[in-house]
N, C-alpha and C positions, 0 to 999 in steps of 0.2 A: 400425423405430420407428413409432409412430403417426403416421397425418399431420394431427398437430393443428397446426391455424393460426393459434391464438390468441397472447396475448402470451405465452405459456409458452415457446413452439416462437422469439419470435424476442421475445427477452427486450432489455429495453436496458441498451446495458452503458455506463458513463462510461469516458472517456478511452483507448478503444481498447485496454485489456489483455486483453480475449478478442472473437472475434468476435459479432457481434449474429446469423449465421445458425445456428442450430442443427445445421444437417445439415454444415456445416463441424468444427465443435464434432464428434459425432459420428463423422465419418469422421480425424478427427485421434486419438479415443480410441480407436478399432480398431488403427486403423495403428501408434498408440504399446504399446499392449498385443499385439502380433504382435512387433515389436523385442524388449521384454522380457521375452516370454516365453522368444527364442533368444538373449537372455544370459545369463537363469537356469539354462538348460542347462551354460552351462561358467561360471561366474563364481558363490564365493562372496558370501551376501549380507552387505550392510553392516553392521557392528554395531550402528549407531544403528536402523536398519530392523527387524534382528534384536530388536532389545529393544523397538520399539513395537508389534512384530507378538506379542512374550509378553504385554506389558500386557494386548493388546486380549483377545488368547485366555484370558488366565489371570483375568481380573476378566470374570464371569458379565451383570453388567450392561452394562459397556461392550461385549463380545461379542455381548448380546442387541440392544442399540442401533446397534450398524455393524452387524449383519446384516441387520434388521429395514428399516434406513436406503437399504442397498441392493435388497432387496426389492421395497421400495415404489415406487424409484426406477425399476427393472424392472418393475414391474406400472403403473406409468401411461408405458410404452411409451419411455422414453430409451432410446440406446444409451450403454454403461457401457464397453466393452470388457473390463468384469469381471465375473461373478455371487457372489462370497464375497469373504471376508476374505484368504487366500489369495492371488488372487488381483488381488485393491489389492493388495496388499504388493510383489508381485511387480514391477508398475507403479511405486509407488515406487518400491524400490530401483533399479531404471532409470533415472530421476532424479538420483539420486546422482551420475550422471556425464553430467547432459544440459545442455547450455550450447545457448539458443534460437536456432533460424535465423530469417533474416527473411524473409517472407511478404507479397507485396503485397497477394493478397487474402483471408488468411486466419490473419494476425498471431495468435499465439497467447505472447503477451507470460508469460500465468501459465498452464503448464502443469499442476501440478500444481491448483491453481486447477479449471480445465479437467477433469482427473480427478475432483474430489470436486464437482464445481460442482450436480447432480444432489442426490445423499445428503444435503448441506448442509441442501436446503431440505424435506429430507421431516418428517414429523411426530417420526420417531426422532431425527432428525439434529438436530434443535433442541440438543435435552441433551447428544447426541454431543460436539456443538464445543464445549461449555461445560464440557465438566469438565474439573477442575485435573490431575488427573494426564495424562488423554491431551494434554494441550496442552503441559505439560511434557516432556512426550517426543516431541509436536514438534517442539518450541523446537530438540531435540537435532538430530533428523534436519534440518533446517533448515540449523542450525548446519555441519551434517558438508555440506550438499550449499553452505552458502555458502565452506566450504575450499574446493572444489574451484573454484566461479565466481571465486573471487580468485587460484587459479593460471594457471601456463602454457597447464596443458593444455584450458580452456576457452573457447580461441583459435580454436577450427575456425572458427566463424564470419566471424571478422573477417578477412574477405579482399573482393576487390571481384565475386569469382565470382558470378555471376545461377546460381539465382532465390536463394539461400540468404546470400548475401553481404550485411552489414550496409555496406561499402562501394560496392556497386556502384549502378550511378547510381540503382536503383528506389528505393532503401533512401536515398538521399543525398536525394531529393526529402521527404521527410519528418522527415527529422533535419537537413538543411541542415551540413554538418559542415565547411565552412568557418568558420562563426564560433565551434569548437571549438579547444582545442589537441591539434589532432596532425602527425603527418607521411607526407603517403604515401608521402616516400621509403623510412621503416624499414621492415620487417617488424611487421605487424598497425599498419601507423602510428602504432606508438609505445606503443599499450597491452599492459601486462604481462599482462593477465587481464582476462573477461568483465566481473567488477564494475569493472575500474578503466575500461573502455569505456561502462558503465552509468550511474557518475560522474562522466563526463568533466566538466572546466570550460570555462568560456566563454574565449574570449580577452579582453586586457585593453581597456574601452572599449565590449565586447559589452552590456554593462548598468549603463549609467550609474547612479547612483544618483540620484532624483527629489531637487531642492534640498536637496542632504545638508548647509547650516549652517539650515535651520530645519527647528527641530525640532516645529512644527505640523503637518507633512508627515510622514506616516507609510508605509514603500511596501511591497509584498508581501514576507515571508520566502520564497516559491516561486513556482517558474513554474508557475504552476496555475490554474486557471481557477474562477472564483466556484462553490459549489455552495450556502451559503447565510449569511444575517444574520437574526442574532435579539438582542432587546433584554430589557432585565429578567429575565435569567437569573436562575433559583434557586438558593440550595446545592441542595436532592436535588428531582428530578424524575423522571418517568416513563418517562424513556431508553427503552424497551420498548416502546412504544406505536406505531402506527405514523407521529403528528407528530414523533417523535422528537426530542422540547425536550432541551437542552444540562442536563447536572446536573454541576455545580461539581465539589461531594465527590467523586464517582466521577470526572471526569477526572483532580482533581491526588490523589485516595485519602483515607481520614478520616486518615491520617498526617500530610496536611497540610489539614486543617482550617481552622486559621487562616489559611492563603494563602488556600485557596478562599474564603472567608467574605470576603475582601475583594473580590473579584471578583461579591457577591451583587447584582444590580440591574443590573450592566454587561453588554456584548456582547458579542457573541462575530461575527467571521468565519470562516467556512470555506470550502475551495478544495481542489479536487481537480488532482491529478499525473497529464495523461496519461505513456502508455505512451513517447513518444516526447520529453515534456520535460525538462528538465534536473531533477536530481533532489538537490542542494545546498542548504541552509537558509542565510539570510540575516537579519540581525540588522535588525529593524523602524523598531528606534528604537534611539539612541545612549545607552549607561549602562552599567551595571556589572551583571554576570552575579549575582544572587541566589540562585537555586535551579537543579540543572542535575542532572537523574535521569533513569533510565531504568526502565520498567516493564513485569515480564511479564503476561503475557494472554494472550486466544485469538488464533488466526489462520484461521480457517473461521466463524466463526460469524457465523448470519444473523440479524435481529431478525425472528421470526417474525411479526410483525403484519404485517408484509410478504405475507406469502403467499410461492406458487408463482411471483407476477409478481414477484419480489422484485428482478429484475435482478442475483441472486447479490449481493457485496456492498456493491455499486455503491449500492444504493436504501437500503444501511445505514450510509451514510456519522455520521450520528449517533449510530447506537447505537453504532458501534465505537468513537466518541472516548472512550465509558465503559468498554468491554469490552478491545480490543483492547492488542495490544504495544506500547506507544507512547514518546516522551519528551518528557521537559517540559523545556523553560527559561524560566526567569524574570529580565527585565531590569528591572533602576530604572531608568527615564528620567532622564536627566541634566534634565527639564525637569518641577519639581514636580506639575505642572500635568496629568502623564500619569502621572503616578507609576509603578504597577507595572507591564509587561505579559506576559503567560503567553502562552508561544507551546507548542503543544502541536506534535508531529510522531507518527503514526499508521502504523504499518503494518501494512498490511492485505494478505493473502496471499502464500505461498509464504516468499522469504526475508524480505524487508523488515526487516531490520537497521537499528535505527536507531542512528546513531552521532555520538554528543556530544562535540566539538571545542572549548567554549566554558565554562570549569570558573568555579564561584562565586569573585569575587572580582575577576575578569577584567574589563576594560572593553572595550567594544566599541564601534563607531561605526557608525551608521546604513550596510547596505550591509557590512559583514564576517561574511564565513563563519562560520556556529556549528556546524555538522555536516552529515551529510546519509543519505539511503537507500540501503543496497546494494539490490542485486537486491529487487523484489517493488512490491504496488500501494504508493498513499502517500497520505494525505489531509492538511492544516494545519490546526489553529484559530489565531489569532489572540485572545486573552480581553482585554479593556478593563475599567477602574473604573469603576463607573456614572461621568455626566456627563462624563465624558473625549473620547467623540468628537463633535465636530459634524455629522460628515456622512461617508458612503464614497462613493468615487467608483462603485464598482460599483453596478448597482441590479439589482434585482429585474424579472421572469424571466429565473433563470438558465440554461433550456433554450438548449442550442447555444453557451454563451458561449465564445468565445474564452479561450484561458489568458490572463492576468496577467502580464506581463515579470515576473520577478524583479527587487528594487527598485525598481519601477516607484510610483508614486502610489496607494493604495488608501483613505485616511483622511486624513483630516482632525483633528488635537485643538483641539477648541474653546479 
């Protein structure tokens, strides 16, 4: 690899889903492409793999755009542990049945992430991750490798064995897993499968909810940390650019036009999901469920204004609220005064399932569960009505900020 020392080589990543050193990065995509290559020896490949490896081959432009993507990826000196199409495939499929070990110093939370992390931000790879059909036949292979992290068999990990062990005391220093529900007496203490260890809950009393009867008090839906606030939102803005302002219409879609239109003037908070937080969504404010949708979209794509420094898609936490797989909920505040709020949930690479627990019509209470993230990165918005909030308690800059309790304090309604 080149020994470029710029921010390319030691890119920043938010909340510790891939490493920040490159040559970590690197030597983990070798290693993983050596495994899969002596799978593919005896193991047929997955069907889901199978049919996005014809898409890519059988449509001339997506073919010319992933080659082209890794090429270039390869000509400013990464290591890929792939050079073709081919060969990613092959590396996928490997995936298919890869459940993460933990890593004290070289956590690689999104692997698959990790693999395309390079081709994403090449000049080809822009249009790559954007078109509708290859993203839909990610959605699939996604889908097929999150069967597997919600069975049995992606249990390997969950033991207390060092270095690999998500129980053993390294891995406990960071997830803190006593204020979880599990058991170290059972087998895998209790959890059925990777995803259900992914979304573990808190025990009861772990997060209190911030003065849950006033309802001027508004407190985090996630345990996630400030990533930004912005005021006088638009319906349609320049999402693409690299200030990446918030555009209504594209986050809730022109389908719902009229929702978004009321949200034209108001705020927006957003808050990023480390790798190691609880990953559960939380009802902000107390009211009755409105709107409650899921939406498909990309899961690679970079906002190219970003550049090469782009920090993968950590530095695109805005453009995905427009592009990406996301879900929305919509609660009326039982307090007129707050009227609507649009809690938006993002997921951003590899599986990131997002999964809506909270259906229209449903009331909820300040502090109740409305869904949450399988497997994969995750980002919140939070959308307000103009003049609705008086103040957040978070402020600005939010380099290094600590996560947000879940139901913790984050707003104030005037």
């Amino acid at each position: 690899m080149a020994d470029n020392r710029d921010s390319t080589t030691e890119r920043r990543r938010l909340g510790d889903w891939l490493p920040s050193n490159e040559a970590h990065l690197a030597k983990y995509r070798t290693d993983l492409a050596e495994k899969a290559r002596a799978r593919a020896a005896h193991a047929p490949r997955t069907t889901a793999v199978e049919a996005l490896a014809a898409l890519v081959n059988g449509d001339p432009v997506l073919r010319m755009d992933m080659t082209r993507a890794i090429e270039q990826a390869l000509n400013e000196g990464y290591v890929l542990g792939y050079s073709s199409i081919d060969e990613l495939m092959v590396i996928v499929d490997y995936m298919m049945t890869y459940a993460p070990p933990f890593s004290e110093s070289s956590l690689i939370h999104c692997p698959l992430n990790a693999v395309l992390d390079w081709p994403m931000c090449m000049p080809s790879g822009y249009a790559l991750f954007r078109d509708p059909a290859l993203n839909a036949q990610l959605k699939k292979v996604l889908n097929c490798w999150c069967a597997f992290l919600s069975g049995p068999h992606s249990r390997e990990h969950l033991t207390t064995s060092a270095p690999n062990g998500w129980f053993s005391s390294e891995a406990d220093e960071k997830i803190n897993l006593s204020q979880f529900v599990c058991d170290p007496e059972k087998a895998h203490w209790g959890f059925a499968s990777w995803n259900d260890f992914f979304t573990r809950r808190f025990r009861e009393g772990a997060r209190p909810v911030a003065e849950p009867h006033d309802s001027k008090i508004i407190v985090s839906a996630c345990e996630a940390a400030p990533y930004n606030i912005q005021t006088d939102v638009k319906l349609c803005d320049t999402f693409w650019i690299k200030a990446q302002p918030y555009s209504l219409l594209d986050m809730f879609t022109e389908k719902e036009r009229e929702l978004a239109q009321r949200f034209v003037g108001g705020s927006v908070y957003q808050s990023f999901l480390s790798a190691f937080n609880y990953h559960r969504w939380h009802a902000p404010v107390s009211g009755v469920i409105r709107k409650a949708y899921a939406l498909d979209g990309t899961y690679y794509s970079d906002a190219d204004a970003q550049g090469r420094d782009a920090g993968g898609l950590n530095d695109s936490q805005g453009y995905i609220t427009a592009v990406a797989a996301r879900a929305v909920i919509v609660i009326e505040s039982d307090d007129p005064a707050i009227g609507q709020v649009g809690c938006v949930f993002v997921g951003m690479a590899d599986v990131s399932s997002c999964m809506i627990e909270a259906l229209p019509g449903q009331r909820v209470k300040k502090g109740d569960e409305i869904g949450f993230f399988q497997y994969g990165g995750s980002t919140c918005c939070l959308v307000f009505e103009p003049g609705v909030i008086r103040g957040f308690v978070p402020r600005p800059p939010f380099d290094h900020a600590p996560p947000v309790k879940v139901n913790a304090h984050i707003a104030t309604a005037a």
